[in-house]
N, CA, C and O of each residue as an XYZ file, in Angstrom:
780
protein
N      90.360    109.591    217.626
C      90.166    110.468    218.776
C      90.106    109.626    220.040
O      89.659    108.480    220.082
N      90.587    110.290    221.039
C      90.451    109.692    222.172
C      88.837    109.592    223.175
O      87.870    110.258    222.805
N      88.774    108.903    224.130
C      87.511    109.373    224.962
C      87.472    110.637    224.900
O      87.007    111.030    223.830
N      87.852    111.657    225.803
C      87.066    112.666    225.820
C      86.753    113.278    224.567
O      85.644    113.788    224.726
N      87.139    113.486    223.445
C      86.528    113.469    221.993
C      85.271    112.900    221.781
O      84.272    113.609    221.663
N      85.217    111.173    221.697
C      84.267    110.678    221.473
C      83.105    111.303    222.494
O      82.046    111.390    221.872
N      82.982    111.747    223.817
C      81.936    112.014    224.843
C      81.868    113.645    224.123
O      80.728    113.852    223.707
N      82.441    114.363    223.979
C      81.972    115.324    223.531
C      81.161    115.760    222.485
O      80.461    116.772    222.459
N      81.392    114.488    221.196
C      80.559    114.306    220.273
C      79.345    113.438    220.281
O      78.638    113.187    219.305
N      79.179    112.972    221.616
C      78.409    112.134    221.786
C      77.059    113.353    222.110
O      77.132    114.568    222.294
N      76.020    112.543    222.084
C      74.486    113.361    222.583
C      74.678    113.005    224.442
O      75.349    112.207    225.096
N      73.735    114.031    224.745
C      73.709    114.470    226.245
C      72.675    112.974    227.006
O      71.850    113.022    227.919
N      73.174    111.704    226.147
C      72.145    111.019    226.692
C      72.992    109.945    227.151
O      74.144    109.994    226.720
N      72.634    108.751    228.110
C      73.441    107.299    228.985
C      73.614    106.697    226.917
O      74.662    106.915    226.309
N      72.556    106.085    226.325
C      73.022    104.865    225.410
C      73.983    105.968    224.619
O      75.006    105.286    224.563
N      74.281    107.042    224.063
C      75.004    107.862    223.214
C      76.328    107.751    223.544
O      77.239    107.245    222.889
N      76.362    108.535    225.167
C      77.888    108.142    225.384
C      77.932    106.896    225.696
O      79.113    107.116    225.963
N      77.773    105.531    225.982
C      77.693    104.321    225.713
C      78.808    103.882    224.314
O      79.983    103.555    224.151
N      77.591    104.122    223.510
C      77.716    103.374    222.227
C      78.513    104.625    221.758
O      78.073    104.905    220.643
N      79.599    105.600    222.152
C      80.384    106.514    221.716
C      82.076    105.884    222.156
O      83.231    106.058    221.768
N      81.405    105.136    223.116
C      83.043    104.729    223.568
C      83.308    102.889    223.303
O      84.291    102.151    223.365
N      82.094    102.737    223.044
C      81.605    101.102    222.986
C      83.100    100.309    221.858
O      83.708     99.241    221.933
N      83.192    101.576    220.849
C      83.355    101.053    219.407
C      85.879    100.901    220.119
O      86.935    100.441    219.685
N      85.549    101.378    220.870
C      87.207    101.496    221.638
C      86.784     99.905    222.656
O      87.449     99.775    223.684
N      86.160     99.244    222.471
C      86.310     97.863    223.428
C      85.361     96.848    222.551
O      84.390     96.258    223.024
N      85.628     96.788    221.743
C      85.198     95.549    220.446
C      83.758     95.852    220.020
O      83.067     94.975    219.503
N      83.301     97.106    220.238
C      82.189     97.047    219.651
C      81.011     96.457    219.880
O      80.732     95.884    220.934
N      79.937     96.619    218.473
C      78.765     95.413    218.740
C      79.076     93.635    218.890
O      78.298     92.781    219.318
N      80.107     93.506    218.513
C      80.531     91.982    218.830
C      80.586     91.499    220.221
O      80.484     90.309    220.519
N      80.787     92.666    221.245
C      80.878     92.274    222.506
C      79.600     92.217    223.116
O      79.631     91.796    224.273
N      78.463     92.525    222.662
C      76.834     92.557    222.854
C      76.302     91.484    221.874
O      76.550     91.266    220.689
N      75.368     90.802    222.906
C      74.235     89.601    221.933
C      72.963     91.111    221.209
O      72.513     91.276    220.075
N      72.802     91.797    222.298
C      71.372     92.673    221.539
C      72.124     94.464    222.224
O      72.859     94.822    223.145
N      71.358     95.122    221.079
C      72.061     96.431    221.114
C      71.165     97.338    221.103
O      71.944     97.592    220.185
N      70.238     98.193    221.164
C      69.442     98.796    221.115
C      69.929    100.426    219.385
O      70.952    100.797    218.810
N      69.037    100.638    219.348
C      69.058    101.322    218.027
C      70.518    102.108    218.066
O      71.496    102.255    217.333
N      69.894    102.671    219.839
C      70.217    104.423    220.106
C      71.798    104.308    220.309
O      72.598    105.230    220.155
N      72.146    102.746    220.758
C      73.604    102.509    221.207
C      74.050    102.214    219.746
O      74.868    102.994    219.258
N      73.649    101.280    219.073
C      74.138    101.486    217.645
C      74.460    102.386    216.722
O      75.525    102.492    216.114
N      73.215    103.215    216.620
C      73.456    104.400    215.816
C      75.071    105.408    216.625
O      75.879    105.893    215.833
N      75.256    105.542    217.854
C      76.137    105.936    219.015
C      77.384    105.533    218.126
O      78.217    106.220    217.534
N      77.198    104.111    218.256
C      78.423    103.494    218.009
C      78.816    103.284    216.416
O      79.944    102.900    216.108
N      77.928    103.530    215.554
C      78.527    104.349    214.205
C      78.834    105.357    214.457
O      79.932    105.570    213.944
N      78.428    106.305    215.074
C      78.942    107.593    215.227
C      80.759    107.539    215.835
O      81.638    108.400    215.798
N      80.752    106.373    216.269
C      82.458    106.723    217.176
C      83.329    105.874    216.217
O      84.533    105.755    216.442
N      82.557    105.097    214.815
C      83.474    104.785    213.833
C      83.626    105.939    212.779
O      84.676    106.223    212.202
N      82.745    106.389    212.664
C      82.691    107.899    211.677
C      83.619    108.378    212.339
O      84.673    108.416    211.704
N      83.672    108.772    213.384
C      84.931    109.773    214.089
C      86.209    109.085    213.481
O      87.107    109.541    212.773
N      85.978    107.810    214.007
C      87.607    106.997    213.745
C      88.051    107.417    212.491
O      89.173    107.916    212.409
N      87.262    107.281    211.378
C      87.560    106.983    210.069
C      87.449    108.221    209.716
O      88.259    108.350    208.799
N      86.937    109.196    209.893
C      87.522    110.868    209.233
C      89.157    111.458    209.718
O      90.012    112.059    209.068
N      89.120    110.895    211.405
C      90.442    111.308    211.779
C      91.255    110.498    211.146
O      91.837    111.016    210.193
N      91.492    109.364    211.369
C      92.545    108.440    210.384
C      93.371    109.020    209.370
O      94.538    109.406    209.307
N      92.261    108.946    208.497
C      92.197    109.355    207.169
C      92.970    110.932    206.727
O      93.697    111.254    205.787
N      92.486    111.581    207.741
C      92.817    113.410    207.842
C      93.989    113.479    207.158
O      94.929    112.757    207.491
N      94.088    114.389    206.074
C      95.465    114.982    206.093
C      96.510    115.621    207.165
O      97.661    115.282    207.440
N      95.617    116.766    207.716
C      96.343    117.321    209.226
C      96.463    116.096    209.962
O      97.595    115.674    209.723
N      95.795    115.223    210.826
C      96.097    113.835    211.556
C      97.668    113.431    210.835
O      98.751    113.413    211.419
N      97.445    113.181    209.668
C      98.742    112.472    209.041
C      99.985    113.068    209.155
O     101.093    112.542    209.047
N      99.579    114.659    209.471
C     100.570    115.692    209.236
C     100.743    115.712    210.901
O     101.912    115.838    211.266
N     100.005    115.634    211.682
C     100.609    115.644    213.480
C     101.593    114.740    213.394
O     102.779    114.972    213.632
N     100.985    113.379    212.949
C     102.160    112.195    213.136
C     103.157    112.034    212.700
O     103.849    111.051    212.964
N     103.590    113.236    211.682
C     104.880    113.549    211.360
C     105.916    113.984    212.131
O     107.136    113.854    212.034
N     104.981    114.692    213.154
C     106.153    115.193    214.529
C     106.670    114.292    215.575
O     107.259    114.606    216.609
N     106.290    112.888    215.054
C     106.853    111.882    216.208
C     108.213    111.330    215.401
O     108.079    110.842    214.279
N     109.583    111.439    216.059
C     110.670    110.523    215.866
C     110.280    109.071    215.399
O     109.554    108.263    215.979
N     111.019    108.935    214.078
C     110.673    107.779    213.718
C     110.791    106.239    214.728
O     110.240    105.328    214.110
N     111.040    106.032    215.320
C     111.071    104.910    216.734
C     109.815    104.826    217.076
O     109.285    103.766    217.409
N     109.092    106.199    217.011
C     107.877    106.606    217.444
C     106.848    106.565    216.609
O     105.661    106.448    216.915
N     107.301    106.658    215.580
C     106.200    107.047    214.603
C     105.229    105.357    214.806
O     104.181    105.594    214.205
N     105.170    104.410    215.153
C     104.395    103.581    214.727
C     103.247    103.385    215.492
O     102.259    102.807    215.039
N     103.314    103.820    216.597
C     102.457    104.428    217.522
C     101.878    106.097    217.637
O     100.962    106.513    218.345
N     102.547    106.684    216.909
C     102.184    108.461    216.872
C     100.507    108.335    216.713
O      99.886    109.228    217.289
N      99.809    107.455    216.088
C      98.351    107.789    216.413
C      98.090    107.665    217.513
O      97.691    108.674    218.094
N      98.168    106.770    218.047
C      97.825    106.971    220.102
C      97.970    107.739    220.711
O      97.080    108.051    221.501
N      99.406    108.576    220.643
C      99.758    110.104    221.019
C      98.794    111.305    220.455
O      98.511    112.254    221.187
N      98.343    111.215    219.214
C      97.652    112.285    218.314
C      96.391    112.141    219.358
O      96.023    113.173    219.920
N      95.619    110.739    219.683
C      94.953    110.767    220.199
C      94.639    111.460    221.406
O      93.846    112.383    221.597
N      95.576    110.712    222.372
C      95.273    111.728    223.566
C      95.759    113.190    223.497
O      95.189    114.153    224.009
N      96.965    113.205    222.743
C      97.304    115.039    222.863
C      96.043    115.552    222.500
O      95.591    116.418    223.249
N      95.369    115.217    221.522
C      93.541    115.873    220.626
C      93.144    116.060    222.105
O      92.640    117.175    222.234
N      93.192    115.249    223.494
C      91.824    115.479    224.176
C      92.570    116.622    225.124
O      92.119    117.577    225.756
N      93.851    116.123    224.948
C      94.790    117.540    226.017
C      94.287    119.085    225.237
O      93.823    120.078    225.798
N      94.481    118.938    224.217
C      94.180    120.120    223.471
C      92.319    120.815    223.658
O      91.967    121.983    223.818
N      91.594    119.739    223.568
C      90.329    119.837    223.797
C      90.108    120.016    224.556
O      88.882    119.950    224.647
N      90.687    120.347    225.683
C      90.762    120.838    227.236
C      91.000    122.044    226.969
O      90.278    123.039    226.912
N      92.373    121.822    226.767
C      93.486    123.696    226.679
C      92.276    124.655    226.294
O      91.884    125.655    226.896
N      91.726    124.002    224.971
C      90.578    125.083    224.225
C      89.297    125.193    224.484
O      88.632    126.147    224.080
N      88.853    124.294    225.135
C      87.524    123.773    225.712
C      86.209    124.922    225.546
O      85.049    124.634    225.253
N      86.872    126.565    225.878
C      86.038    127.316    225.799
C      85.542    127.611    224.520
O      84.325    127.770    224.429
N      86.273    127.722    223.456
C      85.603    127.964    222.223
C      85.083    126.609    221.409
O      84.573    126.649    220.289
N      85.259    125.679    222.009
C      83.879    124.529    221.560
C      82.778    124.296    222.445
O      81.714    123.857    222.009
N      82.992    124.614    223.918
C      81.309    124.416    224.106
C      81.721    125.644    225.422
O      82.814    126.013    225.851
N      79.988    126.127    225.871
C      79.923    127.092    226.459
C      79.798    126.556    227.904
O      80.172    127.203    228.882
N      79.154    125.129    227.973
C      79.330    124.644    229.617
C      80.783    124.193    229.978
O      81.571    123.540    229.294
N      80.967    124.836    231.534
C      82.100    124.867    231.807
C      82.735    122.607    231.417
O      82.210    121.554    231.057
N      84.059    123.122    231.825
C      84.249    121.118    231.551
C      84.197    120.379    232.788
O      83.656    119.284    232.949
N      84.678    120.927    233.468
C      83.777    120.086    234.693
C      82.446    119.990    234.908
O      82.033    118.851    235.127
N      81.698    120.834    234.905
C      80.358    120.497    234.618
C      79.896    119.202    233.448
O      78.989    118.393    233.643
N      80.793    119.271    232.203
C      79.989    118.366    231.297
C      81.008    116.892    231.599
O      80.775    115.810    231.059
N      82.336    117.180    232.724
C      82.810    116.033    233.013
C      81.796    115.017    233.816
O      81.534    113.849    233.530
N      81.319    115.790    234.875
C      80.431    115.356    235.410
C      78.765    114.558    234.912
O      78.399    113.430    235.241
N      78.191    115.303    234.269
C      77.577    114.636    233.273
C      77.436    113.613    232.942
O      76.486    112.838    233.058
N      78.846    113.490    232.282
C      79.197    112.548    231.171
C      79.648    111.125    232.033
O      79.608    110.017    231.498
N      80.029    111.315    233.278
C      80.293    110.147    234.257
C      79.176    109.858    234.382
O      78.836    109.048    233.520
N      78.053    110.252    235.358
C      77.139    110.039    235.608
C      75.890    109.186    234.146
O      75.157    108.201    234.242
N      76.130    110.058    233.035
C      75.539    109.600    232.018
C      76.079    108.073    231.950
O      75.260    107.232    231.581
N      77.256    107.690    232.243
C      78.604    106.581    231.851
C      77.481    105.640    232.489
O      76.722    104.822    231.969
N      77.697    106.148    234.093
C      77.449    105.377    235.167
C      76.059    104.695    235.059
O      75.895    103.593    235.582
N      75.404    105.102    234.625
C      74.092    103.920    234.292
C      73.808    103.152    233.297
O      72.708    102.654    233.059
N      75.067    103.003    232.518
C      74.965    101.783    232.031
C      76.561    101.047    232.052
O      76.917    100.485    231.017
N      77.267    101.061    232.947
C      78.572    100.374    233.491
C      77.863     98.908    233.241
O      78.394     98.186    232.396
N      76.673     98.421    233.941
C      75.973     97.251    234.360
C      76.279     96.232    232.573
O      76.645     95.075    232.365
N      75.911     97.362    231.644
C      75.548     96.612    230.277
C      76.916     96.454    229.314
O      77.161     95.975    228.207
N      77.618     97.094    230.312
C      79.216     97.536    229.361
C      79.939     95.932    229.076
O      79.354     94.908    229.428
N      80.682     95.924    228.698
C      81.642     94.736    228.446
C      82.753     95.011    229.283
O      83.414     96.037    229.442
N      82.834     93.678    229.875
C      83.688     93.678    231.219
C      84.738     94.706    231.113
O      84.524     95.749    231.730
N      86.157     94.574    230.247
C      86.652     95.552    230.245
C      86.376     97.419    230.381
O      86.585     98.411    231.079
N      85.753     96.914    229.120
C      84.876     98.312    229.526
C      84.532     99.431    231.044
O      84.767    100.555    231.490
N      83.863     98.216    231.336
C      83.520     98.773    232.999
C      84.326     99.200    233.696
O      84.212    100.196    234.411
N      85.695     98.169    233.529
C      86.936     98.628    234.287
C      87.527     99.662    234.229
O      88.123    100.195    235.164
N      87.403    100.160    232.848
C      88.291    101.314    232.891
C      87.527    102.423    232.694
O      88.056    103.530    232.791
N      86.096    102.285    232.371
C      84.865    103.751    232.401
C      84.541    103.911    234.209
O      84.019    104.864    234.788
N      85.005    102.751    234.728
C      84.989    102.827    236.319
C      85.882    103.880    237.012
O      85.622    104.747    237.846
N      87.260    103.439    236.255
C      88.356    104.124    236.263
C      88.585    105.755    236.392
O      89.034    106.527    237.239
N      87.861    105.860    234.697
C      87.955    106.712    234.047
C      87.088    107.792    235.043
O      87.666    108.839    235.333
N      85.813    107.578    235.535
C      85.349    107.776    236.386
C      85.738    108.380    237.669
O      85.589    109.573    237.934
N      86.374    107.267    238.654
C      87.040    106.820    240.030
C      87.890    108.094    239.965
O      87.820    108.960    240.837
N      88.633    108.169    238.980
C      90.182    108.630    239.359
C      90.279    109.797    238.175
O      91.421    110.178    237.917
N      89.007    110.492    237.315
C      89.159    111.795    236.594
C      90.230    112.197    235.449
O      90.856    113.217    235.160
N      90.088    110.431    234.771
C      91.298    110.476    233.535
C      91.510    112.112    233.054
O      92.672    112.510    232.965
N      90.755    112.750    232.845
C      90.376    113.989    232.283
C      91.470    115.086    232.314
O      92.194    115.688    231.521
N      91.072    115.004    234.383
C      92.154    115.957    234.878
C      93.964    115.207    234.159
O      94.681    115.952    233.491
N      94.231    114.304    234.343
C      95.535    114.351    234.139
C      96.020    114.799    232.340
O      97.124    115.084    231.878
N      94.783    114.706    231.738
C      95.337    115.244    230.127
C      95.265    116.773    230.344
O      95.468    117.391    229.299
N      95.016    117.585    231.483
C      94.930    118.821    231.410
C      96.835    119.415    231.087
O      97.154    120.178    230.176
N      97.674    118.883    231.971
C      99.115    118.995    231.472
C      99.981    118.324    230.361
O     100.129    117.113    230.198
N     100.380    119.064    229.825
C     101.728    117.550    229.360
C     102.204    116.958    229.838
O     102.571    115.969    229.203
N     102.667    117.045    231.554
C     103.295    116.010    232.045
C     102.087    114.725    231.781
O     102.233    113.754    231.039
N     100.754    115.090    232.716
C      99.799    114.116    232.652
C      99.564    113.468    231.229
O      98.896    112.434    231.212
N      99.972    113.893    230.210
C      99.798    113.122    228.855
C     100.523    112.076    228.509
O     100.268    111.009    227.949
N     102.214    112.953    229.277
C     103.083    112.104    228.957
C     103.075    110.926    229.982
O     103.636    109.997    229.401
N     102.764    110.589    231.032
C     102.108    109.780    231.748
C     101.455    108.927    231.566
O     101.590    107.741    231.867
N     100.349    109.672    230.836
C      99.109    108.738    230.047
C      99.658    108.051    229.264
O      99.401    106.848    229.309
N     100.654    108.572    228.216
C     101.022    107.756    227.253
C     102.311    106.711    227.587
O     102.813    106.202    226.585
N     102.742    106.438    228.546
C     104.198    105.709    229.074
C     103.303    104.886    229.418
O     103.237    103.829    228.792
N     102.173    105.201    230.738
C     101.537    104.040    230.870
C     100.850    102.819    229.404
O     101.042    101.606    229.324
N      99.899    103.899    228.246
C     100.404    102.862    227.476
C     101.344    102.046    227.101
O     101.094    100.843    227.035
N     102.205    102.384    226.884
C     103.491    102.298    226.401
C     103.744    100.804    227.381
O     103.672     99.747    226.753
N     103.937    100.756    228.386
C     104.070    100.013    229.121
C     103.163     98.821    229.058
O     103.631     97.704    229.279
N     101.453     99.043    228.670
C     101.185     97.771    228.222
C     100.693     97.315    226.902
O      99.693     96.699    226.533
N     101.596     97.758    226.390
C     102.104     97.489    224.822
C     102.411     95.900    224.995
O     102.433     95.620    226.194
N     102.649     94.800    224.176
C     102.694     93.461    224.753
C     104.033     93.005    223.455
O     104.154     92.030    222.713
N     104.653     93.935    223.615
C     105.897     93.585    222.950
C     106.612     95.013    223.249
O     106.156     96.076    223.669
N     108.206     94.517    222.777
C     109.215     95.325    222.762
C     108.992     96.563    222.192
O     108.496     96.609    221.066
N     109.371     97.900    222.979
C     108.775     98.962    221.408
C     109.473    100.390    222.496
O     109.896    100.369    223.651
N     109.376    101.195    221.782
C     109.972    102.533    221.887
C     109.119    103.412    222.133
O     109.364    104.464    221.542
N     108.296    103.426    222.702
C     107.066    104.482    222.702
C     107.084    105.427    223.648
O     106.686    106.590    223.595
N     107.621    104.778    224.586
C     107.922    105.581    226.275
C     108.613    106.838    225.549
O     109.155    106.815    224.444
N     108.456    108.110    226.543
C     108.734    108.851    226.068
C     108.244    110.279    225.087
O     108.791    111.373    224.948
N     106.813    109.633    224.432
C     106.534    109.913    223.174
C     106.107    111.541    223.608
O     105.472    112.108    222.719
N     106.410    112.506    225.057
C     106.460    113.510    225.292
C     107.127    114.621    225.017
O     106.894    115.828    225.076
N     108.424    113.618    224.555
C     109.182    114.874    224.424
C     109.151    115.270    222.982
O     109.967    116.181    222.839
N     108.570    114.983    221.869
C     108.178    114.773    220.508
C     106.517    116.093    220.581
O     106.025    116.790    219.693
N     106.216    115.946    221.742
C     105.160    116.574    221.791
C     105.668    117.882    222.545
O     105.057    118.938    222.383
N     106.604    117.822    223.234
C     106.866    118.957    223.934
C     108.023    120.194    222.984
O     108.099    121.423    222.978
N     108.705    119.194    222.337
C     109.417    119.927    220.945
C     108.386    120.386    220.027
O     108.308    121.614    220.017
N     107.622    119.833    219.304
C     106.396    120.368    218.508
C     105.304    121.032    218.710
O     104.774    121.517    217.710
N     104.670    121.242    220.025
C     103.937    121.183    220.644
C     102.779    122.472    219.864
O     101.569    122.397    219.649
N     103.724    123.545    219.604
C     102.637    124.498    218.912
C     102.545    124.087    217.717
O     101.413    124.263    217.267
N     103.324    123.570    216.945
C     102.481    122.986    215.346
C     101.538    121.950    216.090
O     100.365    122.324    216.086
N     101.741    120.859    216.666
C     100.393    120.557    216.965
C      99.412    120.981    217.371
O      98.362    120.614    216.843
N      99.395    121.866    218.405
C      98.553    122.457    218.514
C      97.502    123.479    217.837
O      96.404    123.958    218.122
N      98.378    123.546    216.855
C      97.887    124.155    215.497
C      96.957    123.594    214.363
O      96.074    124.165    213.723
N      97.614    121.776    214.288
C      96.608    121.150    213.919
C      95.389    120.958    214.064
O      94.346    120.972    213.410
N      95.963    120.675    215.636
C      94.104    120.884    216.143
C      93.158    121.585    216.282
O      92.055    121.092    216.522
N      93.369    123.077    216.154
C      92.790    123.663    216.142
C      91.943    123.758    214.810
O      90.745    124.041    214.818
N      92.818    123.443    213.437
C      92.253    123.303    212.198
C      91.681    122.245    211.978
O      90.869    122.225    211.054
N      91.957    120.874    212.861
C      91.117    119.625    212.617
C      89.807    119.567    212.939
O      88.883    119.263    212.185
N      89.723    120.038    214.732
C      88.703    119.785    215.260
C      87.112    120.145    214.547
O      86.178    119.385    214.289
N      87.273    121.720    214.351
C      86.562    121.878    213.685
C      85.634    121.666    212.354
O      84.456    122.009    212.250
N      86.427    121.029    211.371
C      86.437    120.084    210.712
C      85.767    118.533    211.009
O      85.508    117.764    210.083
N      85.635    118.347    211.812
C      85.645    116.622    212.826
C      84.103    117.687    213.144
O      83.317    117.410    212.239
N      83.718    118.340    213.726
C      82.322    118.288    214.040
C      81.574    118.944    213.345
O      80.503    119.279    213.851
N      81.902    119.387    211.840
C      81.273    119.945    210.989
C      81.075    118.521    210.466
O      79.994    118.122    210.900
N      81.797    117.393    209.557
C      81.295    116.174    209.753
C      80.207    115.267    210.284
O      79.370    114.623    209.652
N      80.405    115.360    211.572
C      79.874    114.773    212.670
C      78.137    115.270    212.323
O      77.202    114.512    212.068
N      78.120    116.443    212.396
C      77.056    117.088    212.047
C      76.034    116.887    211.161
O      74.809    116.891    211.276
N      76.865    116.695    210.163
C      76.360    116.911    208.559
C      75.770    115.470    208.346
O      74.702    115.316    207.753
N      76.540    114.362    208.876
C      75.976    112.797    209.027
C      75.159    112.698    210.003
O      74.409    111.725    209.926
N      74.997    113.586    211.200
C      73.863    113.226    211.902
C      73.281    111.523    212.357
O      72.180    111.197    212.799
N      74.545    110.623    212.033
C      74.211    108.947    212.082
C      73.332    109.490    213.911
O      72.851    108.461    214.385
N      73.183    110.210    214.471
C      72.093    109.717    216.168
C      70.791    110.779    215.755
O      70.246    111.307    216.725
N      70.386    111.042    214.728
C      69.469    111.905    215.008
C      68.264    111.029    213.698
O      67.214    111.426    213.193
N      69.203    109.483    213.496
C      68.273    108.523    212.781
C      67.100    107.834    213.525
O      66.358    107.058    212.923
C-alpha cells in the first residue's frame, strides 16, 4: 500500500503515523532508539506490506499491467489503492478527507525533527505540496507514477504505466473494493498498536 493507506490505518496519533510510514524509508535501522508506540506503528506498516503482497486480488490487479510493465505493476497497484481510497473515501471513514488530510500532516509534522533525513524530505513534501490531491485523478497518478518511473536508476519501461490503468481501470477498481476491506479486517484482528 501506498502512504495514504498506511496513514489511514495508522492511529489518530504523531508516533503511529510516524512509525506507519517509517517502514517505506529503512525502517528501525535508520533509528539508534525507537520508542514502543513507533515500533509497534511500524509493525503495523509491515503487516500491511505483507498481507497486500501476498493477496490473491493484489496478484490479480498486477495482471492488468502489459508485460514491459509488469515488473513494476506493484508500485502502480500501490498508488492506484490510494487513488481509489480517495474515489471511495466515503464508505471507509465518515470524516470528510481533507479534514483527516489535515490531521495527518500536522500529526506528520511533529515529528519531521526525528524522521530520517530522507524521510523529512518527502513527508515535507508530501505535506508542502498535498501529494494527496494529485492521486485524486488519473492523470495525477499517472504523473505520480512517470515521476517514479523517472527515478528508477536503470533503463526500464514503466513510464506510461497509465494507460494499463486507464484500459482496466474498472476491474481494478473492483479489486479494490474487495481488497480493502479485507486489509482492515486484518489490520484489526492483529491489533499489533493496541499492544
Amino acid at each position: 500500500m501506498n502512504y495514504l493507506a498506511h496513514l489511514y490505518l495508522a492511529k489518530p496519533t504523531a508516533d503511529s503515523h510516524f512509525g506507519n510510514l517509517l517502514g517505506d524509508f529503512g525502517g528501525q535501522r535508520q533509528l539508534t532508539q525507537i520508542p514502543a508506540t513507533v515500533k509497534n506503528a511500524l509493525d503495523n506498516h509491515y503487516l500491511v506490506d505483507k498481507f497486500t503482497d501476498s493477496h490473491s486480488l493484489v496478484k490479480e490487479a498486477k495482471q492488468y499491467f502489459s508485460p514491459h510493465r509488469k515488473r513494476f505493476a506493484g508500485v502502480a497497484v500501490d498508488v492506484l489503492f490510494d487513488h481509489f481510497l480517495i474515489k471511495h473515501w466515503h464508505s471507509f471513514n465518515h470524516q470528510p478527507l481533507t479534514d483527516f488530510k489535515q490531521t495527518s500532516y500536522g500529526l506528520l509534522g511533529k515529528r519531521i525533527q526525528v524522521m530520517p533525513a530522507r524521510m523529512q524530505r518527502v513527508v515535507t513534501s508530501i505535506i508542502e505540496n498535498d501529494w494527496f490531491k494529485e492521486y485524486e485523478t488519473i492523470d495525477g497518478v499517472g504523473l505520480a507514477l512517470d515521476n517514479i518511473a523517472a527515478r528508477i536508476r536503470f533503463t526500464n519501461q514503466f513510464t506510461g504505466a497509465v494507460e494499463d490503468i486507464a484500459r482496466y481501470y474498472t476491474q481494478l477498481d473492483a479489486v479494490f473494493l474487495a481488497f480493502f476491506p479485507e486489509l482492515i479486517e486484518h489490520v484489526n484482528q492483529r491489533a499489533l498498536e493496541e499492544l
